[in-house]
C-alpha positions in Angstrom: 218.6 4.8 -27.2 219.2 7.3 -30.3 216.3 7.9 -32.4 216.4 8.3 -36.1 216.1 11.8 -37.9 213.0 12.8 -39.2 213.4 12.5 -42.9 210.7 15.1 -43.2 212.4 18.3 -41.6 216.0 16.8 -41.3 215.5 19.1 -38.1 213.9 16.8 -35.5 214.1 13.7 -33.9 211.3 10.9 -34.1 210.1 9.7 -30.5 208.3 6.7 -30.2 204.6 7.1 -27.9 203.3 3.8 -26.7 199.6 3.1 -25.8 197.4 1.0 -24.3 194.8 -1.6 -26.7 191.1 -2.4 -26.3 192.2 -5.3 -23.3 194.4 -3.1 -21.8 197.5 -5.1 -24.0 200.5 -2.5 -24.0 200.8 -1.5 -27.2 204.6 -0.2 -27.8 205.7 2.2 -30.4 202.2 2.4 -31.6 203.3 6.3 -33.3 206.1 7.9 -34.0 206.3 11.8 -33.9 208.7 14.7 -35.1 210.0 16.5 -31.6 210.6 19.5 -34.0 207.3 21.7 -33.3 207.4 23.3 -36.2 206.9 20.0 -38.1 204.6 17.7 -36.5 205.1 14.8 -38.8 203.8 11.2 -37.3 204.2 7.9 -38.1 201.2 6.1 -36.8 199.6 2.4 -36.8 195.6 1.9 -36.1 194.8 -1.8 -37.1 197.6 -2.5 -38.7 197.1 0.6 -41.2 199.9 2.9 -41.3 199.1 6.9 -41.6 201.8 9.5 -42.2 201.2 13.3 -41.9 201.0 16.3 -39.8 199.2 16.8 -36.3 196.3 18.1 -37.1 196.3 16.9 -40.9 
């Protein structure tokens, strides 16, 4: 699988991080972060709401 650039840096790679719901449902590609440590951008869904920023933001 290639993962897509983060448009943030133009450094890193996105990975996807998968978790696990309320029942236990796998929930996959739930956030998406910058592998770059000097960025820390994420992509993340909670209840359908989508958050951008920095870990730690």
């Amino acid at each position: 699988m290639e993962y897509p650039p983060c448009l943030k840096c133009n450094q890193g790679l996105m990975l996807p991080l998968s978790d696990y719901g309320r029942d236990g449902a796998a929930i996959r590609y739930k956030a998406w972060v910058c592998h770059n440590p000097g960025c820390g951008h994420t992509i993340r869904i909670d209840n359908g709401d989508i958050s951008l920023g920095r870990v730690g933001d």
